[in-house]
N, C-alpha and C positions, 0 to 999 in steps of 0.2 A: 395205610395211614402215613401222611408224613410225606407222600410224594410231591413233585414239584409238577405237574401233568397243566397244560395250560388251564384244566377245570379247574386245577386246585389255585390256579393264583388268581385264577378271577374271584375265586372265594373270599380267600384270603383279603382281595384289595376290597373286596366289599364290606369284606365285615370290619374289617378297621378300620374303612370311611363311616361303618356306624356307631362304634366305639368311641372314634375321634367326635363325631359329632354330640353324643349323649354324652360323654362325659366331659369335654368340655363347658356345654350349655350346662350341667348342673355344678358345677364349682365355679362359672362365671357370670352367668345371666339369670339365676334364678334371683331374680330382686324386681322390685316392682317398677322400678324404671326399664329393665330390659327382658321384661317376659315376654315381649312377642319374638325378638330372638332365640329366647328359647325355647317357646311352645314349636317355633320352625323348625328350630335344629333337632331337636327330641323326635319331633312326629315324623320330621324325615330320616330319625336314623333306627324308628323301630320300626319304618316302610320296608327301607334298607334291607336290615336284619330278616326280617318276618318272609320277604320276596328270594333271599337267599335261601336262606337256610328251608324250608316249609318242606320240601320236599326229602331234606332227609331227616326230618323229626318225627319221634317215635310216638305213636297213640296209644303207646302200652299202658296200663296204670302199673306200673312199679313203685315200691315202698321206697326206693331208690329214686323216684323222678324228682327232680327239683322243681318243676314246673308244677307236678301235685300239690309238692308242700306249696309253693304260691300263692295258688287257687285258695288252697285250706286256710291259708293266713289273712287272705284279703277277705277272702268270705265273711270270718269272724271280726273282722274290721266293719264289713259293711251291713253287719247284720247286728252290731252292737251300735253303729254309728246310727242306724236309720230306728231302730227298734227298741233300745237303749240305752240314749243319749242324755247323759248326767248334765251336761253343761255347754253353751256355747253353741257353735256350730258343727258340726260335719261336712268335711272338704271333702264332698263322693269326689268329686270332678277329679282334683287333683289325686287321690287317693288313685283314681282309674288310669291316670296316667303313668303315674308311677307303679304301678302293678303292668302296665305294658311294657313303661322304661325295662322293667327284671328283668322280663322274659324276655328279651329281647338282646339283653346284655350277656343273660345265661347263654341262649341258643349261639350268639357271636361268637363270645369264647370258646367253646365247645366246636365252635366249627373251626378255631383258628388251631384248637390242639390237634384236632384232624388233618388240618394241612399243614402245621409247621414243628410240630410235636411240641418240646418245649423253647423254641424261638419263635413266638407269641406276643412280646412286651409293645413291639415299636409302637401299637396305637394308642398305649395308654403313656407309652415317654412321648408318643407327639401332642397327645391332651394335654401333658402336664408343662410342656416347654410354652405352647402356646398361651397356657392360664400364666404362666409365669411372666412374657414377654404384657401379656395385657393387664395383667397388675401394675407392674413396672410404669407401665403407661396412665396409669388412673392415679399411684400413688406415688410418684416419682419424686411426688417435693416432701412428702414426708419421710418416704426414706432415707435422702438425700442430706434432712434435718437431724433424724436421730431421735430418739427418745419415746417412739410414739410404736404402738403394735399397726402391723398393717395388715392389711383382708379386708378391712370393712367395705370394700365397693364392689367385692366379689360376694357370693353367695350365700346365704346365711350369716354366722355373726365370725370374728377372727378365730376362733377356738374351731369353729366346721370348716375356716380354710385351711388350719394347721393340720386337723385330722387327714381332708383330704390329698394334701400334699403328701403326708405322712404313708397314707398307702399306696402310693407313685413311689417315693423313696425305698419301701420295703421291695415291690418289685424290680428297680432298678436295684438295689444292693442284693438279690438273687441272682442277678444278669451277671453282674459285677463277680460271684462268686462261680460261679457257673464258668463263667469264658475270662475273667480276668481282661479286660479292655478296658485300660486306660481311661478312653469316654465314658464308661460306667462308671469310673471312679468319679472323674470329674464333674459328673452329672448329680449321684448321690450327695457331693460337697455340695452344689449348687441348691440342692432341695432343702437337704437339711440347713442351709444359712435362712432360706426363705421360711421353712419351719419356726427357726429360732426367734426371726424377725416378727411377728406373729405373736411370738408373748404366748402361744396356747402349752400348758401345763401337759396335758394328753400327749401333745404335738413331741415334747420332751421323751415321757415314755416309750413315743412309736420310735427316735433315735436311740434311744436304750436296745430297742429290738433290732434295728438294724446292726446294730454293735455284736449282738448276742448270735446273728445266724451268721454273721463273718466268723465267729467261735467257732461256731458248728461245723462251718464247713472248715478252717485251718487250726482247727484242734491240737491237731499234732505237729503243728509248728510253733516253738517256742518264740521266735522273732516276731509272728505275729500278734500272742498274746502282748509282748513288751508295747505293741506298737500301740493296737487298744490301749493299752495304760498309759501311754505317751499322749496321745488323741483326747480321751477320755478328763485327763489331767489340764491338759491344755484348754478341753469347752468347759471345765469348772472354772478355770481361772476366769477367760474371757467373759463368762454370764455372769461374773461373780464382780471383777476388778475392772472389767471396763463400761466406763459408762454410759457408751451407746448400748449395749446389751444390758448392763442390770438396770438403764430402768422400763426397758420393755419386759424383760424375763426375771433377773435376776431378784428384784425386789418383790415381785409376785410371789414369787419361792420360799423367801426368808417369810414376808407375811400369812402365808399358808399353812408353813410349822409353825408358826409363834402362836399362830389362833389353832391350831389343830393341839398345843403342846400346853398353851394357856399360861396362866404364871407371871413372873417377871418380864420376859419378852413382852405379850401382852400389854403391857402397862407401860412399857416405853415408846408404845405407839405404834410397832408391829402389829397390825391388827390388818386380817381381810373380811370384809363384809360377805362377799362372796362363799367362803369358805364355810364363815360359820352359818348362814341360809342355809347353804345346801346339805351339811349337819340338822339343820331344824327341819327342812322338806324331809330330808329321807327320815327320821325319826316317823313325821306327820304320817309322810305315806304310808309306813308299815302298820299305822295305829288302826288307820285308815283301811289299809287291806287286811287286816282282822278282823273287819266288822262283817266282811260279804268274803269270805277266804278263798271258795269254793271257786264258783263263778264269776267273780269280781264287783261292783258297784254299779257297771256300763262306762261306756265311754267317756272319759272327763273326769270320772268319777274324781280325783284329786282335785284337780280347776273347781269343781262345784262344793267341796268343801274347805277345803284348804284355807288356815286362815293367814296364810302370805298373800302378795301380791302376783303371785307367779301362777303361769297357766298351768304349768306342768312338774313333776319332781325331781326335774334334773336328774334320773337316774333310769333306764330303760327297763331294769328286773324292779324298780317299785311304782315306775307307772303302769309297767304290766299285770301288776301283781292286783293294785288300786282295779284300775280300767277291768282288767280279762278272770282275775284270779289264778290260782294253781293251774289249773284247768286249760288256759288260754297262753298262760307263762310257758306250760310245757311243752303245748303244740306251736309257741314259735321258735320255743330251742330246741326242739325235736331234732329238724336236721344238723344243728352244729353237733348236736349231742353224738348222733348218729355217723355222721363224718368221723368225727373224732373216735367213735368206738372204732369204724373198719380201719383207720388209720393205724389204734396199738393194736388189736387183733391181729394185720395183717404184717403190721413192724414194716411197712414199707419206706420208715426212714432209714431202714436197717439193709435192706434191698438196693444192690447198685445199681438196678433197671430202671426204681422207682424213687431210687432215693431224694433226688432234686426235688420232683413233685411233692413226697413227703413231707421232705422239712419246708416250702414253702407253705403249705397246707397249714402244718401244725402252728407256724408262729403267724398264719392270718387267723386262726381258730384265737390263741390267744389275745391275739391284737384285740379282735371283737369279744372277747370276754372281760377285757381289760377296759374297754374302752365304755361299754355298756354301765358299768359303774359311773362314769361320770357326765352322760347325756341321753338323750333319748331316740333312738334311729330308728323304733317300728315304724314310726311317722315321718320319718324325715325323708330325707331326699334321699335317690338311688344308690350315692357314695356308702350309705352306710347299712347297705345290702349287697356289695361288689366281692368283701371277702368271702360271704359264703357262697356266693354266686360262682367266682374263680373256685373254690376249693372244691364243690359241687361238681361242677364242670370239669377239672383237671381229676378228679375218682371216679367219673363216670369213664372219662377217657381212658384210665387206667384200667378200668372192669371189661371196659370193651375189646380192648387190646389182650388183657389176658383173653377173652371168651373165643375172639378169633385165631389166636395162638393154640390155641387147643382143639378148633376144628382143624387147622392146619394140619399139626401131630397127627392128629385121628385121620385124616387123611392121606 
């Protein structure tokens, strides 16, 4: 594992041309003006992926495979979708794509821990420099302007570019912690400005996380905690007092607790519409997945009774809960669930073989636990299946590297 053998870089360069490819095309072209560039870039990069790697992919069923859990999640997707369909339509099509996108993104990563151990990242900082350099370019006058969130001509809505950017940033500020390069540092500035620019609230969070595993890793440097508080002090001010950033972010914020906190704020005009909906969805949906608790309603189930305007609950654990039930909620958090037991079980953030993988592990486990409160990603696009996909992928590498270590010994 880890060698540099010319097999392995032809590996290497392959699967990060498929990496580069998918994940680009879904943080930049998935919109209805440029879906035949992405249907191309996708379909050539799970050719890619699938032509590489096939040969050393395991046909074991392990409770451990990622690719099992896949199968089991899309299943129940498309057997509620086609058989139990509360409302609206069922996207099989798109659904079949993006159950290829995984696997395929699984299998890549997994092949890049193989041949680089944990020096891995370049194809997902060259997706992310790339979506950044083509924003720039779509929105360059409103940036330019001020005042305004930008992502809208990227994929999905501004809040799924902030997120997205947001797990680019997380992995470059582990690069950053890991080797200390300068360009990591530079790079993370870079995302998280575009983050901030974005206006997405979540977006903010994922910067909280990158703050908190620069912690973890210089814990025991005092100069660094002052510098976080230096840094930390400094993006209040600027979301806060200046007014190119508060009124992209900074006024979303103040109207979020005022409507969350109610009262006086309230009443002087502090008010987000946004906030309080998504207060009244999640109340709805839970009322909602009370009524079928077990197995859920079916598909939609929310959309088709919901009495907003809105397809869905803004919230991934009450559309699931609505849609699959207990039942269906469990078998898709199964694997985080699972991850995250062998993760404290084994304390491999405590291990200095394992430790890097650990802690990046644990706070993309979080990110998606955190993040799943405020959106819905069973259905969404690849981006918000890549944490557990990487985290998946980097503990299988782990299990395998011990299991070969120990024929080794015995040997």
């Amino acid at each position: 594992m880890g060698t540099n053998n010319k097999s392995d870089r032809f590996r290497f360069s392959w699967n990060s041309l498929s990496l580069v490819l998918i994940v680009t095309a879904n943080i930049c072209f998935y919109t209805k003006e440029m879906l035949n560039y992405y249907t191309i870039m996708t379909i050539s990069g799970i050719i890619i992926s699938v032509l590489v790697n096939v040969k050393h992919f395991s046909f074991k069923i392990k409770s451990t495979n990622c690719i099992l859990w896949l199968v089991a999640v899309y299943s129940m997707y498309f057997i509620y979708g086609l058989f139990f369909l509360s409302a609206g339509t069922f996207p099989w099509d798109s659904l079949l794509i993006r159950f290829a996108e995984n696997v395929a993104i699984y299998i890549s990563i997994k092949g890049l821990f193989y041949e680089r151990d944990e020096r891995i990242l370049t194809p997902f900082i060259i997706a992310g420099i790339v979506s950044a350099i083509y924003l720039f370019t779509m929105e360059r006058a409103s940036i330019l302007s001020g005042g305004m969130r930008i992502g809208v001509s990227l994929s999905g809505n501004v809040n799924t570019v902030g997120f997205n950017f947001g797990f680019i940033s997380l992995l470059v500020t582990w690069n950053y912690c890991k080797f200390k390069k300068k360009t990591d540092g530079f790079l993370l500035l870079f995302f998280i400005i575009i983050m901030l620019l974005t206006g997405s609230k979540k977006a903010l969070l994922m910067i909280v996380l990158d703050l908190v595993m620069i912690l973890i890793y210089e814990k025991e440097k005092a100069t660094t905690w002052l510098w976080i508080a230096i840094v930390a002090s400094i993006g209040v001010y600027v979301i806060f007092n200046v007014s190119y950033f508060y009124e992209i972010l900074g006024l979303r914020i103040e109207t979020m607790l005022a409507t969350m906190i109610g009262g006086r704020a309230s009443a002087l005009g502090l008010y987000s519409y946004s906030t309080d909906m998504r207060e009244v969805m999640l109340k709805e949906a839970f009322s909602l997945f009370l009524t079928r608790p077990v197995f859920g309603g079916g598909y939609n189930y929310f959309f088709a009774n919901t009495a907003t305007q809105y397809a869905y609950s803004h919230s991934n654990y009450t559309e699931l809960l609505c849609s699959f039930g207990i039942i269906g909620t469990l078998l898709y958090y199964s694997k985080q669930l699972a991850n995250l037991k062998y993760l404290i079980r084994e304390r491999l953030y405590k291990n200095s073989k394992t430790r890097n993988i650990g802690i990046v592990c644990v706070i993309l486990l979080i990110e998606m636990l955190m993040v799943d409160w405020a959106t819905v990603t069973f259905s969404g696009q690849c981006m918000g299946y890549i944490p557990i996909l990487f985290t998946s992928a980097a503990l299988d590498y782990l299990r395998d590297r011990e299991r070969d270590s120990r024929i080794i010994h015995a040997e």
